[in-house]
C-alpha positions in Angstrom: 2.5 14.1 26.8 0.6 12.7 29.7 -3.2 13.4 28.0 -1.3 11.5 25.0 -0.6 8.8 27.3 -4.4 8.7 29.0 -5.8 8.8 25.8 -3.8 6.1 24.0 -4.1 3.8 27.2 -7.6 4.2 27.2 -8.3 3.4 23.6 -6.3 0.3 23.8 -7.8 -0.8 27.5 -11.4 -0.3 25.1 -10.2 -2.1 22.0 -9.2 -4.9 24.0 -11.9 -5.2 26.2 -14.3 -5.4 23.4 -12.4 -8.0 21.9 -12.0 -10.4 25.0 -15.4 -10.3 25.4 -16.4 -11.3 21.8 -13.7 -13.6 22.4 -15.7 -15.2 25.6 -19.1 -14.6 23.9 -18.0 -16.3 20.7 -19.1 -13.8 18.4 -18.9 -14.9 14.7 -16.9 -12.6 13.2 -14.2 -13.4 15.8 -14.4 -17.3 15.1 -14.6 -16.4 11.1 -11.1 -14.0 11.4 -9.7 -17.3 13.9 -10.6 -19.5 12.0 -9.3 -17.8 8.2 -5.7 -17.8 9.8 -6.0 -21.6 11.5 -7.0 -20.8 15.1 -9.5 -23.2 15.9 -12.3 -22.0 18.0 -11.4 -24.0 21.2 -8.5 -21.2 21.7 -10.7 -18.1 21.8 -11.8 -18.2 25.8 -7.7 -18.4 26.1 -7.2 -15.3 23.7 -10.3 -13.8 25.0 -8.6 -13.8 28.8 -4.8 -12.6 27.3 -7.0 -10.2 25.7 -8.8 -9.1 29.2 -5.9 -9.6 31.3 -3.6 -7.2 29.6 -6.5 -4.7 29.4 -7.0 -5.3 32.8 -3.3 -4.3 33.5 -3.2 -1.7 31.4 -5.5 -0.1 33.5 -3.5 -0.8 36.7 -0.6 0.9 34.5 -2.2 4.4 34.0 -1.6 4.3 38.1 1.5 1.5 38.5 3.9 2.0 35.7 5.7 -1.2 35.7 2.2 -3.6 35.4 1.6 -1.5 32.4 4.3 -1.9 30.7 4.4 -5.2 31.0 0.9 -5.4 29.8 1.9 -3.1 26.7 4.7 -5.4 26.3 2.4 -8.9 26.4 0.4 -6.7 23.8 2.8 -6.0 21.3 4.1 -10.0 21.2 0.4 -10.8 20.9 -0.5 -8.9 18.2 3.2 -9.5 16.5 2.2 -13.1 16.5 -1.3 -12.6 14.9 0.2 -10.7 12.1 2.7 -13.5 11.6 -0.3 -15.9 11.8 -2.1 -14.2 9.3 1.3 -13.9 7.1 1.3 -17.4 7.2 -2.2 -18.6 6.3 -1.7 -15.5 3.5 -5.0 -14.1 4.8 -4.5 -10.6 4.3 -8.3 -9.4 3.7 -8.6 -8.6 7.5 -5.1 -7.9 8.4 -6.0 -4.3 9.1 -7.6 -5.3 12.6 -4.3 -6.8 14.0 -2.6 -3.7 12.0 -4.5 -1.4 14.0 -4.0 -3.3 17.6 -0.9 -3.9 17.0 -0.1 0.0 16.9 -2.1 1.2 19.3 0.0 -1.6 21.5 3.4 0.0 20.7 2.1 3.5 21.0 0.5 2.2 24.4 4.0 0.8 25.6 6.4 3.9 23.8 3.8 6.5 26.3 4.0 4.1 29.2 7.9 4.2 29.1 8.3 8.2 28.0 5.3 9.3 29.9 
């Protein structure tokens, strides 16, 4: 259970990392996704540090439980409200990104708590 837990962690520290800093660098296919579901481009440096932060605790968390968790936590609401956003807009071409991060986030925070 604890590799599980390592493992998991680490994917979801990467996946998140790479995606703040697309976020920061304003990478096209980030502002194309935004802007499909009616984020305008102004927000992604905000999303790109939520994104960074909770990887950043997430790391703390393989070593401090409770910052992790609440990481994992900050996560899951994150990625619950980008599938609601693309819901909404009815944008459901690229819904498989948020899909995919979205459970990897409540794998993340399931291992954090069971681990």
């Amino acid at each position: 259970m604890f590799v599980a837990f390592v493992v998991v962690t680490a994917v979801t520290i990467a996946c998140n990392a790479v995606e703040s800093v697309a976020n920061f660098m304003g990478a096209e296919w980030v502002k194309r996704n935004s802007r499909a579901v009616g984020v305008p481009d102004s927000w992604l440096p905000f999303l790109g540090f939520v994104k960074g932060a909770a990887a950043a605790g997430l790391a703390v968390g393989l070593f401090w439980r409770p910052l992790g968790i609440a990481a994992a936590v900050g996560l899951v609401v994150f990625f619950v409200l980008a599938m609601v956003a693309h819901v909404r807009a009815r944008v459901f071409g690229n819904i498989a990104g948020p899909v995919l991060f979205l459970a990897l986030s409540v794998a993340t925070l399931w291992l954090m708590i069971a681990a």
